[in-house]
C-alpha positions in Angstrom: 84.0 33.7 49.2 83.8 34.0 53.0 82.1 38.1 52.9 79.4 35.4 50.5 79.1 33.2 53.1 78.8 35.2 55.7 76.0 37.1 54.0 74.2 33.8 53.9 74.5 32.8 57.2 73.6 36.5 58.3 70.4 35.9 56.0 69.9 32.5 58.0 69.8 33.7 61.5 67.4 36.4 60.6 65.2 33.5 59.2 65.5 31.3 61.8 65.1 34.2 64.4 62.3 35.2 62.9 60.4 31.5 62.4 61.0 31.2 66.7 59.1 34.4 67.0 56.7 32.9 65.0 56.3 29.7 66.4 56.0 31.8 70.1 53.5 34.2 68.9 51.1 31.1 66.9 51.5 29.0 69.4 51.7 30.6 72.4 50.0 34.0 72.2 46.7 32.9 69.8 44.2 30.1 69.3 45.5 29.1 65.7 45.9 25.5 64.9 50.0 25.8 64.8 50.2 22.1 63.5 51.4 23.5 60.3 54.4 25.5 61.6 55.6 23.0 63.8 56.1 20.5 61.7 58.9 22.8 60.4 60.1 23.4 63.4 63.5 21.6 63.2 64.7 24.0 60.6 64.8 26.7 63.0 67.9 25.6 65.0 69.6 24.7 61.8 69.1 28.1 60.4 70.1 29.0 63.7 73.4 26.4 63.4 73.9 28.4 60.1 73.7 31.7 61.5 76.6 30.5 64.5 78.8 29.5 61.8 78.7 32.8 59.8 79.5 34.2 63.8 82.6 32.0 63.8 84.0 32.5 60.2 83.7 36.3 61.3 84.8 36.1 65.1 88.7 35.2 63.0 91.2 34.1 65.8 89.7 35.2 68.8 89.5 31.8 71.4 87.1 32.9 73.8 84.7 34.2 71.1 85.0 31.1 69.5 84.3 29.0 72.1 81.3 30.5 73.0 80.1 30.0 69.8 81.2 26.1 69.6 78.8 26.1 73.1 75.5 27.6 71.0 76.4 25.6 67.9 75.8 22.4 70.3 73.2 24.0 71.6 71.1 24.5 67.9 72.4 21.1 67.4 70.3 19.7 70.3 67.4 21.8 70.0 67.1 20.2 66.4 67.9 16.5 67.6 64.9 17.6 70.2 62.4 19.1 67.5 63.1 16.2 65.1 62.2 13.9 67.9 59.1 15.3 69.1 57.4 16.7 65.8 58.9 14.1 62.9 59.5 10.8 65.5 57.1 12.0 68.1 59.4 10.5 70.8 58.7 11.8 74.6 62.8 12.2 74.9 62.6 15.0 72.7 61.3 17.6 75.2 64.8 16.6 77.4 67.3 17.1 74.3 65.5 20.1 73.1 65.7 21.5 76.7 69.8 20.7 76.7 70.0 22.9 74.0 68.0 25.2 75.0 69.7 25.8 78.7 73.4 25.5 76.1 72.4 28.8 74.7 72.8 31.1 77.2 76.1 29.5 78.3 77.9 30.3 74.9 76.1 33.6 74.6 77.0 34.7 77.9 80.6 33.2 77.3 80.8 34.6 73.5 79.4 38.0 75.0 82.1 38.8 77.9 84.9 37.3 75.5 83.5 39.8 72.9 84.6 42.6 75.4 88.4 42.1 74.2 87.3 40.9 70.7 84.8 43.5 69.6 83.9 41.9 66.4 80.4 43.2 66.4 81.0 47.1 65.3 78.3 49.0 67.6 76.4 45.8 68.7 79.4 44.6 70.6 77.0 44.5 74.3 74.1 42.5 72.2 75.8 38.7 73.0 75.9 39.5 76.3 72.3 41.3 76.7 71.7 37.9 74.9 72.9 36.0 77.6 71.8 37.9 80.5 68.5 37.9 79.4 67.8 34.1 78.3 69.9 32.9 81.1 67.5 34.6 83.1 64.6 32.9 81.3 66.3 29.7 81.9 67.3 30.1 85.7 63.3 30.3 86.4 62.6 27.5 84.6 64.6 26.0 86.3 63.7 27.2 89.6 60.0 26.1 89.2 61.5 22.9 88.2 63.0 22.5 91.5 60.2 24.0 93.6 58.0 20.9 92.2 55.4 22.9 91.0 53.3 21.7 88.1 54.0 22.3 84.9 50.2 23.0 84.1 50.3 26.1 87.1 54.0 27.4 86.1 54.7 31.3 84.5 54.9 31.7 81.1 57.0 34.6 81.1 60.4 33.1 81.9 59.6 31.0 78.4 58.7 34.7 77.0 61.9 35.9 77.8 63.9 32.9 76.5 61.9 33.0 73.4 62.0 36.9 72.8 65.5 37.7 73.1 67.3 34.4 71.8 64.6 35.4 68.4 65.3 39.1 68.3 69.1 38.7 68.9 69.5 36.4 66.3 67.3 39.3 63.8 70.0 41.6 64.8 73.4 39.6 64.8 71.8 38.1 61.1 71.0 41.8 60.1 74.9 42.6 61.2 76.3 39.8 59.2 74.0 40.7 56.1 75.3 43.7 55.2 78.1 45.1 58.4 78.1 48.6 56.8 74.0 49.2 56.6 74.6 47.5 60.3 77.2 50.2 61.6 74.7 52.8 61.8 72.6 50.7 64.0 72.6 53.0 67.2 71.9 50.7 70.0 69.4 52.9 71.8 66.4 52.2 69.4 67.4 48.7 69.1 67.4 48.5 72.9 64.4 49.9 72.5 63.0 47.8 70.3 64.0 44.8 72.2 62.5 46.3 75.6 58.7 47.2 73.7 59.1 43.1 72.2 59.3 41.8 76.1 56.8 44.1 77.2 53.8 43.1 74.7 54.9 39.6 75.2 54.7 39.6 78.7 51.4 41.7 78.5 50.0 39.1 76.0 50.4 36.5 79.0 46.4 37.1 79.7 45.4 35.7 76.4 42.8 33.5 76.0 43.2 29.8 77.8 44.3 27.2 75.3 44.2 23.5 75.0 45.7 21.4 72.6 47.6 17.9 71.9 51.4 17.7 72.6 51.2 14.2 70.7 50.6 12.9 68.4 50.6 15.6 65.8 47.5 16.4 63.4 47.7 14.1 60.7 49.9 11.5 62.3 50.1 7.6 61.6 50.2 6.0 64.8 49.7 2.6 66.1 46.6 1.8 69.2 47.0 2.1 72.1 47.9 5.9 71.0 50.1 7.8 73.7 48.4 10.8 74.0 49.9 14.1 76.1 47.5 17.2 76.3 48.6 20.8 77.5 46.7 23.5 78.5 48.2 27.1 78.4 46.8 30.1 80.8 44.0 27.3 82.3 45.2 25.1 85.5 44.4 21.3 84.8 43.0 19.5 87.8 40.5 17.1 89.6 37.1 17.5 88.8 34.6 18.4 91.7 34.9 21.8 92.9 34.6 25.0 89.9 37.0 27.0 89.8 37.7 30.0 87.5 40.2 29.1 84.8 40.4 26.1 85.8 39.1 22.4 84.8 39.7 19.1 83.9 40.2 17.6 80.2 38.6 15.1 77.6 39.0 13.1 74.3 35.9 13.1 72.4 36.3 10.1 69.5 35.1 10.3 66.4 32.0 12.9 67.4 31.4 16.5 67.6 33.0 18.7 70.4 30.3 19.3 73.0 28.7 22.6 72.9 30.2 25.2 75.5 27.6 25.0 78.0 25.9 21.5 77.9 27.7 18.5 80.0 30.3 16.1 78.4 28.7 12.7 78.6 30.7 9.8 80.3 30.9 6.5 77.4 33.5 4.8 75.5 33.7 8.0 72.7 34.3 10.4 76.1 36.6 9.9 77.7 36.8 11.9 80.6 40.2 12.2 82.7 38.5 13.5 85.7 41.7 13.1 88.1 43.9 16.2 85.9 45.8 13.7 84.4 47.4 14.7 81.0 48.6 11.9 79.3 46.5 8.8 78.5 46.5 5.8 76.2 43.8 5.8 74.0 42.7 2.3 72.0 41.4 3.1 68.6 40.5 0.6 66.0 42.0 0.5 62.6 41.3 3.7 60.0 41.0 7.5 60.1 39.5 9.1 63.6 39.3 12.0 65.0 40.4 13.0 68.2 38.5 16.6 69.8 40.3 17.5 73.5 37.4 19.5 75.0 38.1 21.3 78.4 35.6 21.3 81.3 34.9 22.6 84.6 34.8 20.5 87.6 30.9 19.6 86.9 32.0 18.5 83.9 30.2 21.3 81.8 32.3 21.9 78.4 33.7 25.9 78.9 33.7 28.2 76.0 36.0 30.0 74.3 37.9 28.9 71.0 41.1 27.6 72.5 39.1 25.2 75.0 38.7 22.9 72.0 41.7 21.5 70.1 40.4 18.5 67.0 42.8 16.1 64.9 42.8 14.0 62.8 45.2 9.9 63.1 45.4 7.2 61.4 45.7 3.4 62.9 47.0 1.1 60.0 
């Protein structure tokens, strides 16, 4: 009963390892309309939650190991709580309890990975909880870092949330895989999946000079919502600020109401269906009568002219009862 169970939890982390990659690559790395695959996205940590308690059952006795992973279960536990919130509730608290359990994960890895030392209960991938650690503590530490310097969220680096992302979803491939079947996973050697691990960051962090994107934070595509409707807007590889001055890669953003986006080229017209947020603001309230609208952010230069590409436009769709 417990080799069973084990074997399902290994099968769990591999899924939910595999759905954060996913969610990273869609909605980070591409212009795709991701709406779809977030709204799943609180099944990830769970899968995750899954995955640390296949670890446990299989740690057996071992304290330190143990606690380390009672640290990452919390963790998956608020990364859920924080997913549920933002994609299901669409409450602005999410983003902090999703970020508590994301900065709890490289805590218990790095405690489950130097009590694993002594324990070894991972035959040949007893270093991988504490490459784990390492790697997505580092991820964390600049996060924080730009955090503290003040700088804007809109002008930070991507690639400590590449590393975060990256390792935590290719670890939990591995330490699934391991738990899956332990004998097919002995004769893992860990120079290819080092490897493997180091050629992942690489065309992640290469991938950082992707297209510019745009797209609602909230609410989601499809969403019932009641007027005035908080909006939050995020742009990804394109600096949001104050119209006047053009600047490459950089520009201001706009809700277009129930009409077309603006062909790339042409200037966005200034009337109660554009709105134009002209001062790099990001977050706005927007009145919207009862029905069905639809909602195109549109990013512009600072002479307001509408910039092309396929991620400078982002369209959904609400409904006000």
């Amino acid at each position: 009963m417990k080799s069973n169970f084990i074997r399902i939890a290994g099968l769990a982390a591999v899924l939910g390892g595999l759905y954060l990659l996913i969610i990273f690559i869609v909605g980070e790395l591409s212009s795709i309309d991701e709406g779809i695959i977030w709204s799943a996205a609180p099944v990830m940590p769970l899968l995750l939650l899954l995955g640390t308690a296949g670890l446990y059952a299989l740690a057996g006795k071992h304290n330190g190991v143990q606690a380390g992973l009672i640290v990452i279960a919390l963790g998956n536990l608020a990364m859920a709580a924080g997913f549920s919130m933002m994609v299901w509730l669409e409450n602005e608290y999410g983003w902090g309890v999703m970020a508590v359990g994301m900065y709890l994960q490289p805590a218990g890895f790095l405690l489950l990975g130097f009590a694993n030392r002594r324990a070894q209960i991972l035959p040949r991938l007893n270093w991988l909880p504490l490459v784990m650690g390492v790697l997505i503590g580092l991820g964390a530490l600049f996060g924080l870092l730009e955090e503290a310097l003040g700088i804007p969220w809109q002008q930070q680096n991507d690639y400590e949330f590449y590393l975060f992302v990256t390792a935590l979803g290719v670890g939990w491939i591995l330490l699934g895989g391991l738990m899956w079947g332990t004998r097919r996973t002995t004769a893992v050697s860990a120079i290819p999946v080092s490897l493997f691990l180091l050629a992942f960051l690489l065309v992640s962090c290469s991938s950082t000079a992707a297209a510019p994107k745009v797209s609602f934070q909230t609410p989601a595509d499809g969403a019932t919502v009641s007027s005035p409707v908080p909006v939050v807007m995020q742009a990804k590889n394109f600096t949001v600020e104050a119209a006047g001055e053009v600047h490459n890669g950089a520009g201001h953003l706009h809700i277009i109401i129930d009409a077309e986006c603006v062909t790339p080229g042409s200037a966005i017209p200034k009337d109660e269906t554009h709105l134009h947020f002209g001062d790099g603001s990001t977050s706005a309230e927007v009145e919207l009568a009862s029905g069905t609208h639809t909602l195109c952010l549109q990013a512009a230069d600072g002479a307001h002219v509408a910039l092309d590409g396929k991620g400078m436009t982002h369209e959904i769709t609400v409904t006000v009862p």
